[in-house]
PLY file of the C-alpha trace (Angstrom):
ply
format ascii 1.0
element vertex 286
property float x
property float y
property float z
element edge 285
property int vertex1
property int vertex2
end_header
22.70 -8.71 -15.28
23.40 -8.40 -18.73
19.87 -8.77 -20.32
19.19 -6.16 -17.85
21.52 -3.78 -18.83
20.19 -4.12 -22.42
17.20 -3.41 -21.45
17.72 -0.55 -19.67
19.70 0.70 -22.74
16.61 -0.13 -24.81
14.42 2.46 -22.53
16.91 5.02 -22.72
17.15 4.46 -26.36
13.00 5.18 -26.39
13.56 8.31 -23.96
15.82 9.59 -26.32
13.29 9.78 -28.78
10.41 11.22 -26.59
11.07 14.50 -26.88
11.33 14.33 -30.89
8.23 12.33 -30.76
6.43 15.28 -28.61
7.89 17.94 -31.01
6.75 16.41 -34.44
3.47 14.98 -33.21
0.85 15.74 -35.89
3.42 17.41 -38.07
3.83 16.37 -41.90
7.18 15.04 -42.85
7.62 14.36 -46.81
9.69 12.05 -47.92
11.18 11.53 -51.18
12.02 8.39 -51.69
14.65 7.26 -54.18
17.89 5.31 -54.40
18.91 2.13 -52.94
16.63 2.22 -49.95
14.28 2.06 -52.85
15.31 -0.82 -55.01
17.34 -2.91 -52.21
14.29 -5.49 -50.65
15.91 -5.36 -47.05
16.12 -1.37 -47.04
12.76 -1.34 -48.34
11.72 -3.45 -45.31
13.11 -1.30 -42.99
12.09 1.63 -44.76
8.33 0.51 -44.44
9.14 -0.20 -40.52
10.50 3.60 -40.33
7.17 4.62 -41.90
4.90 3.13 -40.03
7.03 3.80 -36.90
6.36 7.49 -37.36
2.98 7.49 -38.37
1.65 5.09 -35.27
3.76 7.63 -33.14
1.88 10.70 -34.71
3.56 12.10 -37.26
2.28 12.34 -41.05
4.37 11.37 -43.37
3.33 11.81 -47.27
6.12 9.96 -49.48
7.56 11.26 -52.97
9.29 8.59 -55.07
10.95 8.33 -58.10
12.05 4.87 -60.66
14.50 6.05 -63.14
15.89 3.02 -63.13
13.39 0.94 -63.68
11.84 2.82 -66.17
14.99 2.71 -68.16
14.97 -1.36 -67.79
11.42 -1.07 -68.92
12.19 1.16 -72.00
15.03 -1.16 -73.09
12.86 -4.05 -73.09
10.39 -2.64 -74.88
13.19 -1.47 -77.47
11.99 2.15 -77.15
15.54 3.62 -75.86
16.28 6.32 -73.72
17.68 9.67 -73.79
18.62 12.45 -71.19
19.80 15.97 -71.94
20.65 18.00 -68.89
20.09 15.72 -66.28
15.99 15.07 -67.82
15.20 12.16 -69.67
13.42 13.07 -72.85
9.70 12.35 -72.79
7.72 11.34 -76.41
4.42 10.49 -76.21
5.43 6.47 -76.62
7.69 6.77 -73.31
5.45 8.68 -71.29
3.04 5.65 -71.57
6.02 3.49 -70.28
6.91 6.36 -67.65
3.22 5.89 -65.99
2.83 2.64 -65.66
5.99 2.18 -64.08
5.71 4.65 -61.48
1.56 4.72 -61.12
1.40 0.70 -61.91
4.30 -0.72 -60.56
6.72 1.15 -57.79
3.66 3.33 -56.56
1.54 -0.05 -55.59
4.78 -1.59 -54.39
5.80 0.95 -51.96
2.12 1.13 -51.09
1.64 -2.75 -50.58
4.87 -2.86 -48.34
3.69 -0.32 -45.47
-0.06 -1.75 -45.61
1.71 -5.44 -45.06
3.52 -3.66 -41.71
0.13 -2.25 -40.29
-0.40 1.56 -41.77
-2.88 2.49 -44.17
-1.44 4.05 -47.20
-2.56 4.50 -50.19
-1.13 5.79 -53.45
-2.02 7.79 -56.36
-0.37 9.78 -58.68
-0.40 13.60 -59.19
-3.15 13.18 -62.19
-5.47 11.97 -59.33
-7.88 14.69 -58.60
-5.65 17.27 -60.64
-3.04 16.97 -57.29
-0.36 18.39 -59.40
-0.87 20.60 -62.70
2.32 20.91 -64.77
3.50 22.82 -67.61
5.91 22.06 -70.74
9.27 22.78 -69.51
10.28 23.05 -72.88
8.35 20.63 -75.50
10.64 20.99 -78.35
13.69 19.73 -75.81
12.61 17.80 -73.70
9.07 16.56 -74.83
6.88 15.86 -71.72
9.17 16.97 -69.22
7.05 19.26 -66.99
7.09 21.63 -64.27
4.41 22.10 -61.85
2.83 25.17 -61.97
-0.13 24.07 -59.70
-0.31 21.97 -56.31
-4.03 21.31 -54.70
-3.21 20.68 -51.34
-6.07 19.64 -50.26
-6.12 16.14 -51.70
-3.35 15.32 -49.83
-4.71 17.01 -46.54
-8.04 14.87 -46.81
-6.65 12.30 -47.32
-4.17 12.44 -44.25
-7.64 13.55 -42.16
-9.14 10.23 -42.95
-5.37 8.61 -41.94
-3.78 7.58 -44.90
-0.24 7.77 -46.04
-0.37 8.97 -49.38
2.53 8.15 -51.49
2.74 9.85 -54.70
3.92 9.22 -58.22
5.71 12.61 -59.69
3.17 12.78 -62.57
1.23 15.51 -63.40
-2.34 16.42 -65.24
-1.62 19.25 -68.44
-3.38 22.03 -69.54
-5.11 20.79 -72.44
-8.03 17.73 -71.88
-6.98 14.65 -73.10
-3.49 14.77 -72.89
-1.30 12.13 -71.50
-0.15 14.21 -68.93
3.69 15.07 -67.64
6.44 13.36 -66.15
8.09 15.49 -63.39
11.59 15.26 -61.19
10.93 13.66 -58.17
12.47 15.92 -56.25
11.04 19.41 -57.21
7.39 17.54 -56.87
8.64 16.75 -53.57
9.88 19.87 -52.70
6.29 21.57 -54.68
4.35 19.44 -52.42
6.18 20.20 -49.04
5.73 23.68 -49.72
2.37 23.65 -50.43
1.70 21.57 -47.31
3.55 23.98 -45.16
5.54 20.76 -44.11
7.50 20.92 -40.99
10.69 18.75 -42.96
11.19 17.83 -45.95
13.62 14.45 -46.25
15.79 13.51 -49.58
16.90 9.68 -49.67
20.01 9.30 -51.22
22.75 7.11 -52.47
25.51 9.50 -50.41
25.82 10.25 -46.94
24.85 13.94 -47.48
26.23 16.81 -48.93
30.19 16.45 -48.96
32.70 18.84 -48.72
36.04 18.38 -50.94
37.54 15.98 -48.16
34.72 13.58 -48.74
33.23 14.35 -45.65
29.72 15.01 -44.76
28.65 18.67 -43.92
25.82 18.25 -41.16
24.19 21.80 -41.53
24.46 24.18 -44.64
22.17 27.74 -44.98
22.00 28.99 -48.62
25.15 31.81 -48.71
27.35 28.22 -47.85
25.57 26.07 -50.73
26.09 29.13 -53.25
30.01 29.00 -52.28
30.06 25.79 -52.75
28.10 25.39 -55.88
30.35 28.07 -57.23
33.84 26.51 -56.24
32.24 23.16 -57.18
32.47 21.32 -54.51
28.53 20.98 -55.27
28.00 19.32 -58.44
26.39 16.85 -60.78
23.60 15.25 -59.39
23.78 16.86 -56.06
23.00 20.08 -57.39
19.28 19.45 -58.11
19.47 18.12 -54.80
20.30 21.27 -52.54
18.47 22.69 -55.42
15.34 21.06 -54.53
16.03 21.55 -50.45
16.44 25.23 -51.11
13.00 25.64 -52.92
11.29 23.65 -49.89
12.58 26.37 -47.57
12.04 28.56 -49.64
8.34 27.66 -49.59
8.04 27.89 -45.73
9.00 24.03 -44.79
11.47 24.65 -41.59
13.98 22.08 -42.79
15.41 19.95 -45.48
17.18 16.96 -44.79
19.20 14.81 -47.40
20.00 11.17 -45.52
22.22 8.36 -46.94
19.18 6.18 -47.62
21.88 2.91 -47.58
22.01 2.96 -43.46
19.31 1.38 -42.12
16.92 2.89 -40.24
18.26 6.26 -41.67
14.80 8.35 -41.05
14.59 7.02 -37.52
17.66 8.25 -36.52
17.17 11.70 -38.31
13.85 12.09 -36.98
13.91 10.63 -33.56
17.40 11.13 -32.34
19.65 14.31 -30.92
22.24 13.72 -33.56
20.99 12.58 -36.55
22.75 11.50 -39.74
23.33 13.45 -43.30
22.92 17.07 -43.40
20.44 19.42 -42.84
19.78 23.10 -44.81
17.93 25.40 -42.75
17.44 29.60 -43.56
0 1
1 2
2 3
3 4
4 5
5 6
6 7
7 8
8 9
9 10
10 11
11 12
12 13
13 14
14 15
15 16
16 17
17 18
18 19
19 20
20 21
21 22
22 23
23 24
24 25
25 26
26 27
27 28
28 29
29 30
30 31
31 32
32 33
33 34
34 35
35 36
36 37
37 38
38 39
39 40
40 41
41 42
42 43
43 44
44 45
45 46
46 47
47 48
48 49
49 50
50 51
51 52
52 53
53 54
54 55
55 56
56 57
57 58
58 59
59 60
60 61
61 62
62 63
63 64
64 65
65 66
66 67
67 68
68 69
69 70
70 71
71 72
72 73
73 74
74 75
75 76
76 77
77 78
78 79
79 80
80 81
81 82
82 83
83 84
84 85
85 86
86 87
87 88
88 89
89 90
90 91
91 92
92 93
93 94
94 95
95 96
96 97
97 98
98 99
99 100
100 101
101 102
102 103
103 104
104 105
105 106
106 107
107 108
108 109
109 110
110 111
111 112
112 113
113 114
114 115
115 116
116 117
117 118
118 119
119 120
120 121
121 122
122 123
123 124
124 125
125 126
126 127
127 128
128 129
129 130
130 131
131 132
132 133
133 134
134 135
135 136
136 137
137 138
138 139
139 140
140 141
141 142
142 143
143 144
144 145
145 146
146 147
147 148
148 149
149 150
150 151
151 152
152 153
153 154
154 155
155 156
156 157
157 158
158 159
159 160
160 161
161 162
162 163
163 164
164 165
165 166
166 167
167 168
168 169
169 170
170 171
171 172
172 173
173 174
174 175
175 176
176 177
177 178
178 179
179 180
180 181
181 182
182 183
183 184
184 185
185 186
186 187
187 188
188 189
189 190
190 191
191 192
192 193
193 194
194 195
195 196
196 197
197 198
198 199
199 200
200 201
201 202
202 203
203 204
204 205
205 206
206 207
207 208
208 209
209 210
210 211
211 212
212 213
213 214
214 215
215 216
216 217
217 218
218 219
219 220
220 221
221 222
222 223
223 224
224 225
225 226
226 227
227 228
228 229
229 230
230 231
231 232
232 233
233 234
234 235
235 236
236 237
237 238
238 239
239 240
240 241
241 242
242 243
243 244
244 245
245 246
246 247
247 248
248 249
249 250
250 251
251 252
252 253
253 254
254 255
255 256
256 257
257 258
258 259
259 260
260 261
261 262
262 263
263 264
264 265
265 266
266 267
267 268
268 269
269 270
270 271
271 272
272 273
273 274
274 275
275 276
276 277
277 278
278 279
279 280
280 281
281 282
282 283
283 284
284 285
């Protein structure tokens, strides 16, 4: 009886998720991708699995992802050193070079390679391709080529979606002026940029933490923006969460229904966001 009983726990397990998979069928779902889950080879596998997962099921999923880290191993090697004021690692011409191939060359084609190898077709580009994202200095004399986007064309990612691709996206952007190398961007406002712009039903945040925390060190499942304001303000909100909820609050801002920031060390952590009544990390809605 007991392979039975497993399997009927399997079924109920897939009914679970039936009613999640008829309410974000044909919906977009962007992903930034970042953190261990990014850099740990057996989270990447299951990441890919997740992925494809939702996209055979219906959804759409268009991934965001970052590679500080590896661009900082890259910029050590090359002896070219690394600096960051305000959270924003300072971008000269010389590491900007180092800043796109990393993220266009390397992760991008990774992360792409991965989810073709389980059976989706994605394909990856960077936000120079086709002028996807347009960026301005943030401020040159600060922070070099650190830009912000002042220009999203949708419509690249929408055709390519239409022709069933899973784009995943490098957070660089095309400049104003021809010829110029272009700008690196944080992952997480492009992210939050492009969910907007795609009228996204969710936007997702991979992270290193199990959501936003309160001062107990435990997780806070929903948050609207009046709660992340008190909490930013009596800092229980800091550091490098901030850009976070930052991020989330711009995405609703921009129309997306939800933003989601997941603990991107569990396993399967989009699957049981997505698909399941309970869900894991925390969610900021209006």
């Amino acid at each position: 009886m007991k392979p039975l009983k497993k399997k009927i726990q399997q079924v109920q397990t897939l009914l679970e998720a039936l009613p999640y998979i008829k309410k974000y069928a044909d919906e977009i779902i962007v992903i930034k991708y970042g953190g261990s889950a990014q850099i740990d080879p057996e989270l990447q596998d299951k990441f890919a699995q997740d992925i494809v997962l939702m996209y055979l099921v219906g959804l759409k999923p268009v991934i965001v992802h970052g590679g500080g880290n590896k661009i900082s191993k890259m910029l050590e090697k090359l002896n070219l050193g690394t600096q960051f004021i305000d959270g924003l690692r300072v971008t000269d011409e010389a590491t900007m070079e180092v800043v796109e191939m990393v993220l266009s060359g390397n992760i991008n084609k990774g992360i792409t390679s991965i989810i073709n190898e389980h059976g989706a077709k994605a394909i990856g580009i960077s936000g120079k391709d086709a002028n996807l994202l347009k960026a301005k200095a943030k401020n040159r004399e600060k922070y070099g080529l650190v830009g912000d986007i002042i220009d999203v064309d949708s419509s690249v990612i929408e055709n390519l979606i239409a022709e069933k691709f899973i784009p995943i996206i490098a957070p660089i952007a095309s400049g104003e002026d021809i010829g110029m190398l272009g700008y690196n961007i944080n992952a997480d406002l492009a992210a939050s940029k492009i969910a907007a712009g795609l009228n996204a039903r969710k936007i997702i945040f991979m992270t290193d933490t199990p959501g936003v925390l309160d001062k107990n060190k435990e997780c806070l499942h929903t948050l609207t923006e009046d709660e992340i304001l008190k909490l930013k303000n009596d800092g229980t909100i800091h550091g490098g969460m901030i850009p976070k909820v930052d991020a989330c609050l711009e995405a609703i801002h921009g129309g997306v229904k939800k933003a989601h920031i997941l603990d991107g060390r569990v396993e399967h952590a989009l699957i049981l966001e997505v698909f399941t009544s309970e869900g894991v990390g925390t969610v900021i809605k209006k």
